[in-house]
PyMOL Python script that loads the backbone (N, CA, C, O; Angstrom):
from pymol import cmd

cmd.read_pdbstr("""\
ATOM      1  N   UNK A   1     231.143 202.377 130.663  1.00  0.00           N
ATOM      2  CA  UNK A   1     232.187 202.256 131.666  1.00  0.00           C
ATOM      3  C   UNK A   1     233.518 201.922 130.978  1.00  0.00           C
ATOM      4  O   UNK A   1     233.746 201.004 130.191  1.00  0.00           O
ATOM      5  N   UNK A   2     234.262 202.773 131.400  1.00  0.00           N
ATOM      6  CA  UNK A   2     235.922 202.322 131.103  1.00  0.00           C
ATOM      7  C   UNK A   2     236.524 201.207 131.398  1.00  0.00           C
ATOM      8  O   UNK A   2     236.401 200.945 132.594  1.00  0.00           O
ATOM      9  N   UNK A   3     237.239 200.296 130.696  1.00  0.00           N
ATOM     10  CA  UNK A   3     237.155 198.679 130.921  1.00  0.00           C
ATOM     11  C   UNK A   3     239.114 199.207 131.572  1.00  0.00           C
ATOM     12  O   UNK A   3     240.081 198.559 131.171  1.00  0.00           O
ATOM     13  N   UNK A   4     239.201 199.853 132.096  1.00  0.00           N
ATOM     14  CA  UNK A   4     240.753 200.299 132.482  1.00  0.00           C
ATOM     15  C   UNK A   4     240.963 201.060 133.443  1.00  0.00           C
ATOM     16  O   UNK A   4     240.125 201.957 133.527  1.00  0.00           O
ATOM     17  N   UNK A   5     241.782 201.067 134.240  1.00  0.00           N
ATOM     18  CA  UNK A   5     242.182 201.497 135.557  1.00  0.00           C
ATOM     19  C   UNK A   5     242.606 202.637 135.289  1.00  0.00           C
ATOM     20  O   UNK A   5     242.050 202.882 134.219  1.00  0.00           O
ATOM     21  N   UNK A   6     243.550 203.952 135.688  1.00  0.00           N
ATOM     22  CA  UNK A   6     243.713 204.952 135.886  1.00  0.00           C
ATOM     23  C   UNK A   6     245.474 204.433 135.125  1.00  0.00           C
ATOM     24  O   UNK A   6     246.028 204.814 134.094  1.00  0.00           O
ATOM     25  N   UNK A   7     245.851 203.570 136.052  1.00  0.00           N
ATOM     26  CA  UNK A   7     247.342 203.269 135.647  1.00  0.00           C
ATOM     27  C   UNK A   7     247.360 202.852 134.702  1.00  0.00           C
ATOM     28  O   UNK A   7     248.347 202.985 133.978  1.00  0.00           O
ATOM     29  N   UNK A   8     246.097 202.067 134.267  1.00  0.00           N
ATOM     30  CA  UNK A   8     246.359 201.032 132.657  1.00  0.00           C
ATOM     31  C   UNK A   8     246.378 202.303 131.826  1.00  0.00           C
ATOM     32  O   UNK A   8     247.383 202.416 131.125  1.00  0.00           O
ATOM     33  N   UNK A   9     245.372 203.412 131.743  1.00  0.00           N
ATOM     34  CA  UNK A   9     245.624 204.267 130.856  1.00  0.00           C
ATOM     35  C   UNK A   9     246.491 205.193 130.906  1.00  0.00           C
ATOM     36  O   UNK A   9     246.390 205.885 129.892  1.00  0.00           O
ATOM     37  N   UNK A  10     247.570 205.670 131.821  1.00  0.00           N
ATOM     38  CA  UNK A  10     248.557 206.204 131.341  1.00  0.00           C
ATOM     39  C   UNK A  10     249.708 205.945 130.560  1.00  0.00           C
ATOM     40  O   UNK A  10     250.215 206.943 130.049  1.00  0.00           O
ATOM     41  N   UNK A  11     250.184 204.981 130.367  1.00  0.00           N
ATOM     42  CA  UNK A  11     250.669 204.773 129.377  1.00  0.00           C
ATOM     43  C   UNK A  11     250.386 205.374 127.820  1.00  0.00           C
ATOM     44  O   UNK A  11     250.987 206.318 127.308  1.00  0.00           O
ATOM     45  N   UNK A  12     249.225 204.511 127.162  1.00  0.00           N
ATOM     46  CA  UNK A  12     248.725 205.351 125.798  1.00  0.00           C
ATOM     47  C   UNK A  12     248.169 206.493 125.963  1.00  0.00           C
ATOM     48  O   UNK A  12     247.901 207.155 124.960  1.00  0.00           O
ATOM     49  N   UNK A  13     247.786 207.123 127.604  1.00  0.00           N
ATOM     50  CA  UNK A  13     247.564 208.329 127.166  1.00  0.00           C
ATOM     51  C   UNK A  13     248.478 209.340 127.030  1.00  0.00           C
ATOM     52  O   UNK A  13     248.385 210.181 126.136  1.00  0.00           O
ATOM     53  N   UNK A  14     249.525 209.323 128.005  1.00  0.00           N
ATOM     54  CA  UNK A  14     250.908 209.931 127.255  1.00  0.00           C
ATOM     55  C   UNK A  14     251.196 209.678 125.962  1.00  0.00           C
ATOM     56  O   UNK A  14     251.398 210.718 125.335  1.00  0.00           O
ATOM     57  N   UNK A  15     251.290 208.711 125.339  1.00  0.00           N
ATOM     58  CA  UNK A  15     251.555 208.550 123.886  1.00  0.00           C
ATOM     59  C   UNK A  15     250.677 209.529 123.191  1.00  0.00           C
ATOM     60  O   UNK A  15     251.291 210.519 122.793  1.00  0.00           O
ATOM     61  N   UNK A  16     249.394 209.514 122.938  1.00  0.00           N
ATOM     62  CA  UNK A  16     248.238 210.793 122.239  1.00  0.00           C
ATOM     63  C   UNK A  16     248.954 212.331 122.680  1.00  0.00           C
ATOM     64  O   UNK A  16     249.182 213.213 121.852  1.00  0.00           O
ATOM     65  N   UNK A  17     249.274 212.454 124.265  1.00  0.00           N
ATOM     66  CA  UNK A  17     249.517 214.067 124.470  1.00  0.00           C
ATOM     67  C   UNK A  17     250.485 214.256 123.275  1.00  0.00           C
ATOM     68  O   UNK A  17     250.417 214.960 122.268  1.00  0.00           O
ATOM     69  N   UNK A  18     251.745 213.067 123.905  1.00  0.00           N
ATOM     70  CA  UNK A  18     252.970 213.584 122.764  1.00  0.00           C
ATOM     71  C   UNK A  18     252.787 213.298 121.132  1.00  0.00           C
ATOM     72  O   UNK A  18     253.633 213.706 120.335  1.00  0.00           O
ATOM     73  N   UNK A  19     251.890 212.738 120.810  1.00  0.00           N
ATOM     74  CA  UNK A  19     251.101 212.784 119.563  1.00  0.00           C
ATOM     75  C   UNK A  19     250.395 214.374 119.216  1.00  0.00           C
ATOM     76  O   UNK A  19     250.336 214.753 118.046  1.00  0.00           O
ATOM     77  N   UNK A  20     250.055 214.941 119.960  1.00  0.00           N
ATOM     78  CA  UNK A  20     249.249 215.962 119.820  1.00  0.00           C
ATOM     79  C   UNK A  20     250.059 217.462 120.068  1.00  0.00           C
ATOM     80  O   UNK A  20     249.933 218.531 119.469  1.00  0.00           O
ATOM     81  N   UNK A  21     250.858 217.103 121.104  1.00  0.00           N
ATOM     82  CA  UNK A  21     251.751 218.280 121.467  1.00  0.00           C
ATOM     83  C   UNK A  21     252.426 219.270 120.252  1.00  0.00           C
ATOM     84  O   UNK A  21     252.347 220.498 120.284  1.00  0.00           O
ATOM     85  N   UNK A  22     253.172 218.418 119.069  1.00  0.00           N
ATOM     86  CA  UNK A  22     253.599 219.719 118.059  1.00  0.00           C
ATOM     87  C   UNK A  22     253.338 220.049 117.676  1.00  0.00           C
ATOM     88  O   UNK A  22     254.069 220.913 117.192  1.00  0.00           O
ATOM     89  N   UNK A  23     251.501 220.006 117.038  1.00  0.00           N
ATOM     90  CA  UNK A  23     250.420 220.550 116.769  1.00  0.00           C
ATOM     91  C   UNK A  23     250.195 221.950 117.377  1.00  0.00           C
ATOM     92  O   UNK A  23     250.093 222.964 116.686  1.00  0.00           O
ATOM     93  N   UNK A  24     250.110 221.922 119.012  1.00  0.00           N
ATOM     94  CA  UNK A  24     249.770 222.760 119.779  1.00  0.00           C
ATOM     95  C   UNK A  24     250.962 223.853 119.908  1.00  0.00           C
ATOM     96  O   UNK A  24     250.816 225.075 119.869  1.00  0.00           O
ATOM     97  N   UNK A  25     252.404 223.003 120.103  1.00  0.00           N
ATOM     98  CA  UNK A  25     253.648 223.990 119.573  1.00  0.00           C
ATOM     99  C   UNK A  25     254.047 224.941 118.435  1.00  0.00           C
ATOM    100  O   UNK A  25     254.852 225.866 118.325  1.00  0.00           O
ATOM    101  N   UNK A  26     253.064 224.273 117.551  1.00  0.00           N
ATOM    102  CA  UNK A  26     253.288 225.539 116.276  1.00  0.00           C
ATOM    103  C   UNK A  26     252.405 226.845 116.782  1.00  0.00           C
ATOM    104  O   UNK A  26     252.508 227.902 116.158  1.00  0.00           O
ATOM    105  N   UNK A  27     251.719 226.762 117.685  1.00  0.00           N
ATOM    106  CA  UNK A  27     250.881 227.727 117.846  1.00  0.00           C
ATOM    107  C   UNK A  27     251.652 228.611 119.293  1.00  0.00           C
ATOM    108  O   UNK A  27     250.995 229.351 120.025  1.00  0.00           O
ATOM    109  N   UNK A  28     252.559 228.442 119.405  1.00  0.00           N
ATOM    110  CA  UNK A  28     253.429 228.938 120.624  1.00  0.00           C
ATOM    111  C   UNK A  28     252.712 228.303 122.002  1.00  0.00           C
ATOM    112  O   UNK A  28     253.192 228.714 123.058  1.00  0.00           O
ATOM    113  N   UNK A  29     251.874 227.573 122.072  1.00  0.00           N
ATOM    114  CA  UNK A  29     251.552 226.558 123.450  1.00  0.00           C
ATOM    115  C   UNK A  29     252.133 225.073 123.784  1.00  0.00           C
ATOM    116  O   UNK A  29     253.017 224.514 123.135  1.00  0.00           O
ATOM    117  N   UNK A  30     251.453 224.536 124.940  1.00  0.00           N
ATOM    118  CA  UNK A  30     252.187 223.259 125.032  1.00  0.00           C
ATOM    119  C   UNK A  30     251.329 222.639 125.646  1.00  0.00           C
ATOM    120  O   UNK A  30     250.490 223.448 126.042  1.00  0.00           O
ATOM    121  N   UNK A  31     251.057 221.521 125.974  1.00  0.00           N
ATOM    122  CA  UNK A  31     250.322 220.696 127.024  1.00  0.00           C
ATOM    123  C   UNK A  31     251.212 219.727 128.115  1.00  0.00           C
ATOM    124  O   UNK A  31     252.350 219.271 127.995  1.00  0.00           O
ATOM    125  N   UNK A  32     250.152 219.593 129.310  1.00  0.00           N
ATOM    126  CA  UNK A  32     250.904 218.906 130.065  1.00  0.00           C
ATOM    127  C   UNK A  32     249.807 217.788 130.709  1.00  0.00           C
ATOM    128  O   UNK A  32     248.675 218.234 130.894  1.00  0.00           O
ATOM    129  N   UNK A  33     250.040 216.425 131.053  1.00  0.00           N
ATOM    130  CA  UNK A  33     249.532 215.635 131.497  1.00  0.00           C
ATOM    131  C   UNK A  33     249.501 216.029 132.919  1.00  0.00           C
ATOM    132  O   UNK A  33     250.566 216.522 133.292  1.00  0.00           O
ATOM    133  N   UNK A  34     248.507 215.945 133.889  1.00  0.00           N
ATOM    134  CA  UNK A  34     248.020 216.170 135.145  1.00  0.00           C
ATOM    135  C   UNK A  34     247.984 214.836 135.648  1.00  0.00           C
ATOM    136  O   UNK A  34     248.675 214.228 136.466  1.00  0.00           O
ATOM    137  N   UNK A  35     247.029 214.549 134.967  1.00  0.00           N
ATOM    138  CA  UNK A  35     246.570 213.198 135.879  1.00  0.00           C
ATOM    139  C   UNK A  35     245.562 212.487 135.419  1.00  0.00           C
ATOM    140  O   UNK A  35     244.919 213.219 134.667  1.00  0.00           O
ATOM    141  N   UNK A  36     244.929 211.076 135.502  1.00  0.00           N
ATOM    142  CA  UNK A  36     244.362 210.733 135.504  1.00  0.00           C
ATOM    143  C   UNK A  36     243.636 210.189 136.406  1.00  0.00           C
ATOM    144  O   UNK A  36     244.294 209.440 137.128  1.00  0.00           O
ATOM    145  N   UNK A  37     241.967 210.295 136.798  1.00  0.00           N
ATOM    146  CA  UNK A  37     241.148 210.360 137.977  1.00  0.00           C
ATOM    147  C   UNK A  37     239.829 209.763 137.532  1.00  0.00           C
ATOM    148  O   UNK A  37     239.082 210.627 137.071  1.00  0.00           O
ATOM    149  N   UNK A  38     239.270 208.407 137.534  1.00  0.00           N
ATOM    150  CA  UNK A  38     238.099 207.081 136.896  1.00  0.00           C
ATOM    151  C   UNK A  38     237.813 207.989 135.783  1.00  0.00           C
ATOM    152  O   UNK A  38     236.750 208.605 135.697  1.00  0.00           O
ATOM    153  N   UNK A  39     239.041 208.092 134.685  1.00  0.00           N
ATOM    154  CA  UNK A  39     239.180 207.666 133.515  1.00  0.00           C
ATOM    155  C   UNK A  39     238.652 209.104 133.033  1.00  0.00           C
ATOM    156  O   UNK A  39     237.667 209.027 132.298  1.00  0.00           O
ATOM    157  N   UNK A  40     239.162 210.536 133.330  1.00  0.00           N
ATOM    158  CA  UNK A  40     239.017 211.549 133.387  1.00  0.00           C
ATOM    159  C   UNK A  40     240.795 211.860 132.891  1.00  0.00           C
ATOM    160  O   UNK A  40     241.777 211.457 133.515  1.00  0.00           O
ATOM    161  N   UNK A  41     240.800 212.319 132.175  1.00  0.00           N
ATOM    162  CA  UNK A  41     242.038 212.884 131.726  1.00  0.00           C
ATOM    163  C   UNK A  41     241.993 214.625 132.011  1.00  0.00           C
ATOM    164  O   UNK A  41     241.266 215.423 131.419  1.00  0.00           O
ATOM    165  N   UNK A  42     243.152 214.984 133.267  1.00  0.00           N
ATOM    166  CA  UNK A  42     243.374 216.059 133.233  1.00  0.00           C
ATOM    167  C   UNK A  42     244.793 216.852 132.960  1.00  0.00           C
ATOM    168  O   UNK A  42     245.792 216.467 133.566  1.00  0.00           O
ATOM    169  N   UNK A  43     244.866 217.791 132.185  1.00  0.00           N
ATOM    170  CA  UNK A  43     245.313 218.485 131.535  1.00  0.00           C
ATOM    171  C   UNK A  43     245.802 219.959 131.702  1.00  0.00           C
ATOM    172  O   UNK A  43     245.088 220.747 132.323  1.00  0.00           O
ATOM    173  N   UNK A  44     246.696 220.260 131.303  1.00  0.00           N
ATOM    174  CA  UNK A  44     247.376 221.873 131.720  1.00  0.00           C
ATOM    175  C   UNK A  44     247.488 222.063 130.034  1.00  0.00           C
ATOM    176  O   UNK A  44     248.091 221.268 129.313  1.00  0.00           O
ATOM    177  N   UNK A  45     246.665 223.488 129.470  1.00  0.00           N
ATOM    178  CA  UNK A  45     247.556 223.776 128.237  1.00  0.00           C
ATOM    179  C   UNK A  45     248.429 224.842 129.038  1.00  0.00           C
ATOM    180  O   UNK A  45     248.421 224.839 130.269  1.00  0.00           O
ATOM    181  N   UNK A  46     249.111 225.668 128.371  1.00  0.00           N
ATOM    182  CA  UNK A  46     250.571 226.277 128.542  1.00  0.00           C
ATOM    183  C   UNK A  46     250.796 227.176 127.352  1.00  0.00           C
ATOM    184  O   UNK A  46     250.336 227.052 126.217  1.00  0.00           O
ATOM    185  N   UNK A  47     251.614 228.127 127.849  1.00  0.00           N
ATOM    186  CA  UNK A  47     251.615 229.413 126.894  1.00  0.00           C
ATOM    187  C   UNK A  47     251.050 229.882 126.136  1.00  0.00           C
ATOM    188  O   UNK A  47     250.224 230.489 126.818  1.00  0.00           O
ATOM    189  N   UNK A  48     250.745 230.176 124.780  1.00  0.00           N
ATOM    190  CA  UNK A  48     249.842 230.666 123.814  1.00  0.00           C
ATOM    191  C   UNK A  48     248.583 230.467 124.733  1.00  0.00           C
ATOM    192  O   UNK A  48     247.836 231.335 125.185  1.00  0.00           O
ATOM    193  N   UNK A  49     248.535 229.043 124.902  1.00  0.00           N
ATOM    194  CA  UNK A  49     247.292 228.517 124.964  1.00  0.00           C
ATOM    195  C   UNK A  49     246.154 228.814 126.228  1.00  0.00           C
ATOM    196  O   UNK A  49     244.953 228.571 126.346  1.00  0.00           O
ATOM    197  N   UNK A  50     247.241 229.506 127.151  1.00  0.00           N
ATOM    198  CA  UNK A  50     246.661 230.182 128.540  1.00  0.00           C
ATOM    199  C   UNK A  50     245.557 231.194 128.002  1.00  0.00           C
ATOM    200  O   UNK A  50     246.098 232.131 127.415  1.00  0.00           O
ATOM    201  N   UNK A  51     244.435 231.267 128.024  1.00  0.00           N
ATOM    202  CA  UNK A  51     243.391 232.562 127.677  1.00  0.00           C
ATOM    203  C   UNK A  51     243.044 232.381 126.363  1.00  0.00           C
ATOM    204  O   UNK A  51     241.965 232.945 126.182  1.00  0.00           O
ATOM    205  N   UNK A  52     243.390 231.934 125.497  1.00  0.00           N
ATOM    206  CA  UNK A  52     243.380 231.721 124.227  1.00  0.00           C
ATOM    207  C   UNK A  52     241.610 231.406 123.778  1.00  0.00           C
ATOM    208  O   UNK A  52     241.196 230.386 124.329  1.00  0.00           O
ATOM    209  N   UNK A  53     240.903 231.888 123.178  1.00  0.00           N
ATOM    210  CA  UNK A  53     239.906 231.511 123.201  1.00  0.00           C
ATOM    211  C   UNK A  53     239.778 230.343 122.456  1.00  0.00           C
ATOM    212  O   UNK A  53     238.692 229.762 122.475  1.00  0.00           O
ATOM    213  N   UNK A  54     240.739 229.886 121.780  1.00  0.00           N
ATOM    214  CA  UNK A  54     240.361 228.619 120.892  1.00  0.00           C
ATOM    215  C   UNK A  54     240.910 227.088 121.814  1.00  0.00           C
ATOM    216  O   UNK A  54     241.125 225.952 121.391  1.00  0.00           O
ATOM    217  N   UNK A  55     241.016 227.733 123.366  1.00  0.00           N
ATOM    218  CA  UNK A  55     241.800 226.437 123.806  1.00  0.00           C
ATOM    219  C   UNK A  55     240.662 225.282 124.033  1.00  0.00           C
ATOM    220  O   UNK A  55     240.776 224.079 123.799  1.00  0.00           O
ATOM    221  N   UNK A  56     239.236 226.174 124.691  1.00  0.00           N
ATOM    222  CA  UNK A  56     238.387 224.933 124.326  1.00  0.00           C
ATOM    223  C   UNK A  56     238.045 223.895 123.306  1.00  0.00           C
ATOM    224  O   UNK A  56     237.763 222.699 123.372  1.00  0.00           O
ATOM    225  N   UNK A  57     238.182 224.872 122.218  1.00  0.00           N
ATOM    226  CA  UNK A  57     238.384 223.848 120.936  1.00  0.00           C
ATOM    227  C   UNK A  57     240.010 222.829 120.572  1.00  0.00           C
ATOM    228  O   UNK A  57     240.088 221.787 119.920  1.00  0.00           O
ATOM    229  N   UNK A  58     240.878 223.422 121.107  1.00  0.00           N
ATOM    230  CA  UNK A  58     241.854 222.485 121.004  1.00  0.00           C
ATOM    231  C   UNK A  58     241.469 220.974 121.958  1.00  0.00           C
ATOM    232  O   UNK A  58     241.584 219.794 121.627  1.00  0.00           O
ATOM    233  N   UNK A  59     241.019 221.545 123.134  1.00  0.00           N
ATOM    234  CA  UNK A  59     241.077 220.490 123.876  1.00  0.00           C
ATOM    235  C   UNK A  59     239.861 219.268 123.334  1.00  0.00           C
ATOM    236  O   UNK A  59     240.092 218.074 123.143  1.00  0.00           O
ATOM    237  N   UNK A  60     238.645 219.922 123.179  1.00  0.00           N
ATOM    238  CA  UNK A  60     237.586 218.963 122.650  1.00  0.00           C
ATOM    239  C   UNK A  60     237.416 218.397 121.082  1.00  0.00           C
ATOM    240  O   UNK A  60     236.616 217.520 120.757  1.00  0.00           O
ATOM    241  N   UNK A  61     238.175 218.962 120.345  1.00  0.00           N
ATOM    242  CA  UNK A  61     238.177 218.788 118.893  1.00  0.00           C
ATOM    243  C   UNK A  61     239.571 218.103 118.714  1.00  0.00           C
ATOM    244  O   UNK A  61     239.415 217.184 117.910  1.00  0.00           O
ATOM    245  N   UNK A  62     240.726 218.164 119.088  1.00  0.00           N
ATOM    246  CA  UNK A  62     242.267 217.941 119.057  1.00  0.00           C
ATOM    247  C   UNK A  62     242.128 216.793 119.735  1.00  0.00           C
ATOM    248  O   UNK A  62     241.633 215.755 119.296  1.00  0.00           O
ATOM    249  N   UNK A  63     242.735 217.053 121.224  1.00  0.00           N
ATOM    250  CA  UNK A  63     243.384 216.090 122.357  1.00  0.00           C
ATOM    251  C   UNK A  63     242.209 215.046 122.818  1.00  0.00           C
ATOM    252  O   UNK A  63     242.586 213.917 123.133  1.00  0.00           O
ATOM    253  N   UNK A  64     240.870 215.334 122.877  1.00  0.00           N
ATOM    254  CA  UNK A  64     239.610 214.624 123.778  1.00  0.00           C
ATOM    255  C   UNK A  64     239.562 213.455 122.317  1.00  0.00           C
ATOM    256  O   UNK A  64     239.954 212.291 122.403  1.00  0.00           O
ATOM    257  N   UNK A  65     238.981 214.100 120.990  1.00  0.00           N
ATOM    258  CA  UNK A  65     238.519 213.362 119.713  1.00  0.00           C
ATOM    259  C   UNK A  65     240.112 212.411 119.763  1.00  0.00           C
ATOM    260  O   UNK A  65     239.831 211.329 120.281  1.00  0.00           O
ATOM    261  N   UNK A  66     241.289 212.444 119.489  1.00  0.00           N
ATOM    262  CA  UNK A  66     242.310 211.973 119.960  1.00  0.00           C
ATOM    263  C   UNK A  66     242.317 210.142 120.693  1.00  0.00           C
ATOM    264  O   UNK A  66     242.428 208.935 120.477  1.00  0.00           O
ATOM    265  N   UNK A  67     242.073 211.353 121.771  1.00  0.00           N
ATOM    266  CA  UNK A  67     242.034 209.917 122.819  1.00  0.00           C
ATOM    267  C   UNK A  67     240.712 209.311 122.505  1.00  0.00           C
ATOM    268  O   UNK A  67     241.019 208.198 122.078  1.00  0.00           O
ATOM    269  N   UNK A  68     239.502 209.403 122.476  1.00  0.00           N
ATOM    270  CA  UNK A  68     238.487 208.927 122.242  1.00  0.00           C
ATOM    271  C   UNK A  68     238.571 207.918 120.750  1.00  0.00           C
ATOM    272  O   UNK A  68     238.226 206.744 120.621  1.00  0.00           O
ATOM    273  N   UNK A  69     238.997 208.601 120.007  1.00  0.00           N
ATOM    274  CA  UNK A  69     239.353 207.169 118.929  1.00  0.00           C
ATOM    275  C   UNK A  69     240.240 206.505 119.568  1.00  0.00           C
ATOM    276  O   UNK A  69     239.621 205.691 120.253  1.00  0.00           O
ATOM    277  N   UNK A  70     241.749 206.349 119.794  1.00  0.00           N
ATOM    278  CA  UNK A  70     242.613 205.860 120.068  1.00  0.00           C
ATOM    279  C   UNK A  70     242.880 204.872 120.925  1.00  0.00           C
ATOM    280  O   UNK A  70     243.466 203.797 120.809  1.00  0.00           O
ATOM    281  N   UNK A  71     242.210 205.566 122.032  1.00  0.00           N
ATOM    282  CA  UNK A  71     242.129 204.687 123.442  1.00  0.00           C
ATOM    283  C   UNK A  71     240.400 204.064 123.826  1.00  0.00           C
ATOM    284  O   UNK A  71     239.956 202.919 123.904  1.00  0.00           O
ATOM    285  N   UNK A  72     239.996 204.917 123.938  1.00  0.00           N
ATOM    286  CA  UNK A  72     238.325 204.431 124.103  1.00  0.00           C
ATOM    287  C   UNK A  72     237.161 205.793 124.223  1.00  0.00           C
ATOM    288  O   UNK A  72     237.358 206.901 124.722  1.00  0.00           O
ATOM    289  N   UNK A  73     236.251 205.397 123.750  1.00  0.00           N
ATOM    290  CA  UNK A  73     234.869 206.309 123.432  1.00  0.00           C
ATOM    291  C   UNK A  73     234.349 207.558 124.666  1.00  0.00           C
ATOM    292  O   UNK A  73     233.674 208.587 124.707  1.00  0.00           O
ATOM    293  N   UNK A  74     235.177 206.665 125.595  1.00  0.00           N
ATOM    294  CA  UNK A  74     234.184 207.533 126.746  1.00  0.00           C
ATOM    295  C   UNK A  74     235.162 208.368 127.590  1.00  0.00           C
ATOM    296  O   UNK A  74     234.825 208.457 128.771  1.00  0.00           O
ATOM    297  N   UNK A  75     236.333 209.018 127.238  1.00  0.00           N
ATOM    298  CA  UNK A  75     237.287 209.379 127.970  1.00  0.00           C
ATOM    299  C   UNK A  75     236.957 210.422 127.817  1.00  0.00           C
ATOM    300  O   UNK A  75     236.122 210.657 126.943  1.00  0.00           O
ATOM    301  N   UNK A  76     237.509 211.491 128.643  1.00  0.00           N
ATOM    302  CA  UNK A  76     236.614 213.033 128.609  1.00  0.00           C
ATOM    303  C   UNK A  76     238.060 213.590 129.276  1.00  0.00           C
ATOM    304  O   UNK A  76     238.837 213.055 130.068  1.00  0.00           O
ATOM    305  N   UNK A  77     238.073 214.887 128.612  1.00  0.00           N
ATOM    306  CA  UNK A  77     239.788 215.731 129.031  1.00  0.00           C
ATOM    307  C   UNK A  77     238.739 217.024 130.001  1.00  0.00           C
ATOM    308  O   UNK A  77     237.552 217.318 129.860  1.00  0.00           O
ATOM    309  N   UNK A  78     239.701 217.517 130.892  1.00  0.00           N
ATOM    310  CA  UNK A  78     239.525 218.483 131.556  1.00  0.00           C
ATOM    311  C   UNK A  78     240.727 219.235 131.740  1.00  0.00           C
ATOM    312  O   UNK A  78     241.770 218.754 132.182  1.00  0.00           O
ATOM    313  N   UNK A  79     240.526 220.677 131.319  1.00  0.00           N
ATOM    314  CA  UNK A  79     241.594 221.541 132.211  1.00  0.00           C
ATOM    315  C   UNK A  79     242.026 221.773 132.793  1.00  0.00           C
ATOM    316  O   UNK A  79     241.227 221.936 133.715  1.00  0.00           O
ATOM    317  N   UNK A  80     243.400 222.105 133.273  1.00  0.00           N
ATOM    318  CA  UNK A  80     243.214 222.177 134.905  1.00  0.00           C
ATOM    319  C   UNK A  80     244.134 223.682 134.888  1.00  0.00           C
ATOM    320  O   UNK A  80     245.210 223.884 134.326  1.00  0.00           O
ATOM    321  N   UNK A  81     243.277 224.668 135.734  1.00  0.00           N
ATOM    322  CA  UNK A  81     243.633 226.016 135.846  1.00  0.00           C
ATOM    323  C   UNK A  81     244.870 225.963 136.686  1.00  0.00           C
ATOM    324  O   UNK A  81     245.033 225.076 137.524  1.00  0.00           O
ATOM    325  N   UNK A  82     246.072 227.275 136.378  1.00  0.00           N
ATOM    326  CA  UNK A  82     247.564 227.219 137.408  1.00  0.00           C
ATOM    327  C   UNK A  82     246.628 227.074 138.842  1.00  0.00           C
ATOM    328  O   UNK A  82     245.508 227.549 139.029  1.00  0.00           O
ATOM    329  N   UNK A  83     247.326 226.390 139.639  1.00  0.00           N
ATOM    330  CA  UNK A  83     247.245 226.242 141.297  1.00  0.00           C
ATOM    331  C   UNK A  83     246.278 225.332 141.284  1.00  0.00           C
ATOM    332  O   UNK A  83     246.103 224.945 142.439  1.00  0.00           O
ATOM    333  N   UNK A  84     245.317 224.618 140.275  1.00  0.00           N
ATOM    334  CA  UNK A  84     244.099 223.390 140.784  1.00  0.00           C
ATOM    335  C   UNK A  84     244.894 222.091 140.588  1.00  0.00           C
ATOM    336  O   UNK A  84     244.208 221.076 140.710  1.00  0.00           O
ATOM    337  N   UNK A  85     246.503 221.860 140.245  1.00  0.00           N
ATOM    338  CA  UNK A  85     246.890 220.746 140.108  1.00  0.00           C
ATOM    339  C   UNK A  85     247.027 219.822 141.125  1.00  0.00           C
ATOM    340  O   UNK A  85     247.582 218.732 140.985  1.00  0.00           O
ATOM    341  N   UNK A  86     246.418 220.331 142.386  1.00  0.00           N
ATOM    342  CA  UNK A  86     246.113 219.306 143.762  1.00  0.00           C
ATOM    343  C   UNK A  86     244.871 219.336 143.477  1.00  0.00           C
ATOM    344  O   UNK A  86     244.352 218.348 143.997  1.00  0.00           O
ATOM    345  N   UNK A  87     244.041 220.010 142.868  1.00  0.00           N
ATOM    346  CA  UNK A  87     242.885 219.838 143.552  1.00  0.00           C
ATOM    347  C   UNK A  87     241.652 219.622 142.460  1.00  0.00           C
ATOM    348  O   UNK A  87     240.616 220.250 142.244  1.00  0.00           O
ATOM    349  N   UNK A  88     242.276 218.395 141.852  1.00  0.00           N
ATOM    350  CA  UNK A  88     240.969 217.683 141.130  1.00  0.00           C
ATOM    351  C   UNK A  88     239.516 217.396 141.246  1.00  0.00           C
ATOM    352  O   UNK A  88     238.465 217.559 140.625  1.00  0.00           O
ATOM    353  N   UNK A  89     239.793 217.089 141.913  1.00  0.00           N
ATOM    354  CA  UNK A  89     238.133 216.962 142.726  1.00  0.00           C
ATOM    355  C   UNK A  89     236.915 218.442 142.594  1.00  0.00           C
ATOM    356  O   UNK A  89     235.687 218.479 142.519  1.00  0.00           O
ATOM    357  N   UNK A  90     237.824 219.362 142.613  1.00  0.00           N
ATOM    358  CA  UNK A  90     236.799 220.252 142.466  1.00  0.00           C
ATOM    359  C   UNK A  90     236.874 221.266 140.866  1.00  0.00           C
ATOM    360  O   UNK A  90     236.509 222.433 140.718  1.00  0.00           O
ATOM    361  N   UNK A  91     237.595 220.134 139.627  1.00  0.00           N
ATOM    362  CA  UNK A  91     237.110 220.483 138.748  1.00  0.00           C
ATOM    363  C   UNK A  91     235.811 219.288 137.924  1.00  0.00           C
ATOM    364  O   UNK A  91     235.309 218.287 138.436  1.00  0.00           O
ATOM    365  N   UNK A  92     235.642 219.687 136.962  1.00  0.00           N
ATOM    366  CA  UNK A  92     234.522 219.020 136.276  1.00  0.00           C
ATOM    367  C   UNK A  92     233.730 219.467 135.285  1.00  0.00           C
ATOM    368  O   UNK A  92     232.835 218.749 134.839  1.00  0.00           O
TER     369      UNK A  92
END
""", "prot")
cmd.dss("prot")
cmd.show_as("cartoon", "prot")
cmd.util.cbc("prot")
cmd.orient("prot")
């Protein structure tokens, strides 16, 4: 269990995106913070990174390994496809 609220972790988790972001910019993409939902980090990549077959690996090898050292062990990133940025709940 995550010993942190949704609000406690935005803070450092913005810090990791923009930690991680010029990484993803050399590659002509970008990321965007969505939201956070009991300690679920969701996520928009952006340009390059739309279709890209290596975006799963950016996200789980890059941004997830990232936050998981940084902030805590059990945080898990999710995508969030154009138009699901209301509608969290029905990713996973």
């Amino acid at each position: 269990m995550i010993p942190f609220t949704d609000e406690e972790l935005l803070p450092p988790v913005q810090d990791v995106i923009e930690k991680v972001r010029p990484s993803i910019k050399l590659d002509g993409g970008d990321i965007h913070l969505v939201g956070i939902k009991d300690g679920v980090v969701y996520v928009q990549l952006q340009g390059a990174c739309v279709g890209c077959g290596s975006s799963g690996t950016t996200l789980k090898f890059g941004v997830e390994r990232q936050l998981k050292t940084l902030i805590h062990p059990e945080l898990t990133v999710v995508n969030v496809p154009q138009g699901f940025e209301d509608k969290l709940d029905q990713l996973g």
